[in-house]
SENU-437014 format. One record per residue (C-alpha): residue in one letter; x, y, z. Coordinates in steps of 0.2 Angstrom, whole numbers, plus 5000, padded with zeros to 4 digits. Layout:
<pts>
aXYZ;...
</pts>
This chain:
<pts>
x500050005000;x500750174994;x500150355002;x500850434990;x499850514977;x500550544959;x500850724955;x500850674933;x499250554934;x498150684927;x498950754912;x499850574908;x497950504908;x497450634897;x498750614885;x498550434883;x496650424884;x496350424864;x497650274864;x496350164875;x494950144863;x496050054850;x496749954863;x495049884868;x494149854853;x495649784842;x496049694858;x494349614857;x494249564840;x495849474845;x494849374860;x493549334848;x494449274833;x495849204844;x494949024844;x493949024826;x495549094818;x497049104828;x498349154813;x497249294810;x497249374831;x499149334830;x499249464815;x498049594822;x498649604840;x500349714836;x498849824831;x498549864849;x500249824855;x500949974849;x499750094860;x499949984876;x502050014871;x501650174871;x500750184887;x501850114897;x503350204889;x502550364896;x502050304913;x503650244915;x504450444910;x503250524922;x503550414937;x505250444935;x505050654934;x505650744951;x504350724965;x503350634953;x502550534970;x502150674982;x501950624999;x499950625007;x499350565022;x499050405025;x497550295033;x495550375036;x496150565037;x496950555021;x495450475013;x494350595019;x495750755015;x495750684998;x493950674997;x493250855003;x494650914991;x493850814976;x492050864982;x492551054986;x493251074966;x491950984959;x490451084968;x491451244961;x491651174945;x489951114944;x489251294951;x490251384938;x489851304924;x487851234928;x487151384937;x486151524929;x486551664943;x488051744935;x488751804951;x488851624960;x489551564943;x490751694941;x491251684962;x491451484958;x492551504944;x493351644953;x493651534968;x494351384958;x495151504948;x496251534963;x496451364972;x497051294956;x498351454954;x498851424972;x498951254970;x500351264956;x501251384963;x501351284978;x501751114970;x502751154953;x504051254959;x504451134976;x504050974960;x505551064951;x506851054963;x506150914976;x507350784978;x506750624990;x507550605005;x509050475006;x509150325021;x510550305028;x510550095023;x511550125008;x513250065005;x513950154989;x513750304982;x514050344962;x513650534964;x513250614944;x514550734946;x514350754926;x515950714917;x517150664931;x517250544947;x516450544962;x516050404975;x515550384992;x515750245005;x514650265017;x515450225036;x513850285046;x513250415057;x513250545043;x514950485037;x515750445023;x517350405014;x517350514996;x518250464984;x518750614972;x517450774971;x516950794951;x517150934941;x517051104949;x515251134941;x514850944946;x513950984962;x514950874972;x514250954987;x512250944982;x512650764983;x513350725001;x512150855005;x510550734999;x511650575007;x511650665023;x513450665024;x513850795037;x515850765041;x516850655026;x518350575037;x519350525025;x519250615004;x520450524993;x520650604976;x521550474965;x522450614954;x522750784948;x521550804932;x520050924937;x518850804932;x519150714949;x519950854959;x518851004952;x517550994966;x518650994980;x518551184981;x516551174983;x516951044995;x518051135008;x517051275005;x515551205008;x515851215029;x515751005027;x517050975039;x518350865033;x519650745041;x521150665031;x521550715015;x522450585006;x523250564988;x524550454979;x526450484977;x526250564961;x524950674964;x525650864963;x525450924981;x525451104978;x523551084971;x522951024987;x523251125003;x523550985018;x523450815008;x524450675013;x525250535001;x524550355006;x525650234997;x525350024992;x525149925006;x524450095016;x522450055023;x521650085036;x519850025045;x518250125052;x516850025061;x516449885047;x517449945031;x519149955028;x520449995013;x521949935005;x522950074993;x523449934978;x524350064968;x525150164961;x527050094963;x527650244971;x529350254960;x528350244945;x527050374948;x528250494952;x528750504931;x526950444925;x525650544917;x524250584929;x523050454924;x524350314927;x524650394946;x522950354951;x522650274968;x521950094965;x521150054981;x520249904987;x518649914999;x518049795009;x516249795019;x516049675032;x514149625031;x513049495041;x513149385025;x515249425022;x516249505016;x516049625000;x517349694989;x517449864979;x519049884968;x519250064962;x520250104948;x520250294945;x520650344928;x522350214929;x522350144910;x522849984900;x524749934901;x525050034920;x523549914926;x524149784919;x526149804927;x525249844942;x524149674942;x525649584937;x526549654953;x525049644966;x523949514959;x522049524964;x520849424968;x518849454961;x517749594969;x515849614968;x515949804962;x517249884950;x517250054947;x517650074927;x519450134924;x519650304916;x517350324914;x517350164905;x518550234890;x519350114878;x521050154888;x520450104905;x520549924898;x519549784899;x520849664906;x520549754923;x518749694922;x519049524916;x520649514932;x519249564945;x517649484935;x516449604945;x514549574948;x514449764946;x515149874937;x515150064940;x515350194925;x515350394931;x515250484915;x514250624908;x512650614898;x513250624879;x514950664882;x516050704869;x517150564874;x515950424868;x516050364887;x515850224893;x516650134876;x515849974869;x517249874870;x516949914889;x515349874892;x515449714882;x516949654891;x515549674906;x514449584897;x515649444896;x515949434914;x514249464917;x514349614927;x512649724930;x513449904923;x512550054931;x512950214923;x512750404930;x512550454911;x511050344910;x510250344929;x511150494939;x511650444956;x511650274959;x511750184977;x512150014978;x511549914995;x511949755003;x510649645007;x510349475009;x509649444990;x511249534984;x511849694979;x510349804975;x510349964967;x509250124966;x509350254954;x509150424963;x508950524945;x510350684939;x510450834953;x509551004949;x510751104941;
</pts>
């Protein structure tokens, strides 16, 4: 049983309402002819197919529009709210339209006039920007950041780990913001390109009160008043989740290319039902993954976040090494980039890994359950 009512029923059942009788009468001559000729129903019922496609496709857009279910109250008094308000409007529409005194009509019409003004002022501009509120039972975080990276462990109590902070116009901070995440105590950001350091500004800007800072030996610390270089074999544990810094060798990322001194960090969560792994791989691409693998051989993890926003030069060898059940991709919606890449996602494919994209789905947050990992598409931010 669901309180809420839907804010886009009206208008979506009056768009779709010339659809209906062709689904019902071709949909009958169907049920008729199904027995006496059955080739003859199997031809006609695309006929009303293609209307009930179309149905659903549009009941599908308008539940997922911000605030699409709008909260009411639940049990007798909303029943009986939802009742004196359909009674009150249709006495006033009624009066205004069936009465022959001119003054009531014109009062009526005057009165509904201004509930229904008053109404959408009310709800369409709180609809526009209405975001619903986030538990605190997720795990992971993928924040749409736009083009760039930005993820969240949640550690509880309004914590969380973040890992890099987007672009600067990314809204990074909307995002812990909605999550509830008062006090980060650890922000890694894996390397130096704006696209994953951008949002740091906003971030300590923001008066979110922030604990370690930590980057990898290649990062330029100039950039980042106060960081601190963690370096492989570095990790650290708070309440049930710990990390483990992979890579980058520190040698090597002292002469590489930013993407190739990306901290590679493994996450573990320790549930009720075990232990789960996340392997993030920052923007680190093909043959420095590869050496580093080679070195530090590791084992599979349930979720893999997408090397370099699922580009062709993130690999697919990482995927197939760490044969994910998930796999994250942060990229922007119709990048220039052609992120995520289809030799990517088909490497996913091969290893069977559910691919969740903030391009497709905006923030994404992944929980642990007992059935699994599940996942909950929280839609892009008001930008």
């Amino acid at each position: 049983m669901n309180s809420n009512f839907s804010l886009y029923s009206l208008p979506a059942n009056l768009l779709v309402a010339p659809l209906l009788p062709l689904i019902t009468a071709v949909g009958m001559a169907c049920l008729l002819l199904c027995t006496p000729l059955p080739s003859v129903a199997h031809a006609l019922l695309w006929i009303p197919g293609l209307p009930a496609e179309l149905i659903g496709r549009i009941a599908q857009f308008s539940a997922g529009l911000p605030g699409a279910a709008r909260p009411w109250p639940a049990g007798a008094f909303g029943i009986v709210l939802a009742i004196m308000l359909a009674a009150v409007l249709c006495i006033l529409l009624i009066a205004g339209r069936e009465t022959e005194h001119v003054r009531v009509r014109q009062v009526s019409l005057g009165i509904l006039g201004a509930v229904l003004v008053f109404v959408a002022a009310l709800i369409v501009p709180a609809t526009m920007f209405y975001r619903a509120p986030v538990g605190g039972n997720w795990n992971i975080a993928m924040c749409d950041v736009g083009q760039g990276d930005a993820v969240v462990i949640n550690v509880g109590e309004n914590q969380g780990w973040l890992i890099d902070a987007g672009p600067p116009d990314g809204n990074v901070v909307q995002c812990l913001r909605r999550l509830d995440i008062t006090a980060p105590p650890i922000i890694f950001v894996t390397h130096s390109h704006a696209d994953h350091l951008g949002g740091i500004e906003a971030v300590e800007e923001s008066g979110i009160k922030i604990g370690q800072r930590l980057v990898s030996a290649g990062f330029e610390i100039d950039r980042w008043p106060g960081a601190q270089v963690v370096e492989q074999g570095d990790g650290q544990a708070f309440g049930t989740v710990d990390y483990h810094v992979i890579g980058p060798e520190t040698v090597a990322a002292r002469s590489a290319e930013p993407n190739d001194t990306s901290l590679v960090i493994r996450f573990r969560f320790h549930t009720h039902n075990g232990d789960i792994d996340y392997f993030s791989a920052g923007d680190m691409e093909t043959e420095a993954m590869a050496a580093l693998l080679r070195k530090s051989p590791q084992p599979p993890a349930a979720i893999l976040k997408a090397s370099h926003h699922g580009a062709r030069n993130g690999g697919t060898q990482i995927i197939k090494s760490i044969s994910p059940q998930v796999l994250l991709v942060s990229a922007g919606k119709e990048n220039s980039y052609g992120h995520p890449h289809p030799e990517t996602l088909r490497a996913a494919q091969e290893v069977g890994a559910r691919v969740f994209r903030t391009d497709q789905s905006g923030t994404v947050l992944l929980t642990f359950t007992e059935q699994g990992v599940l996942s909950t598409a929280m839609g892009s931010p008001v930008r």
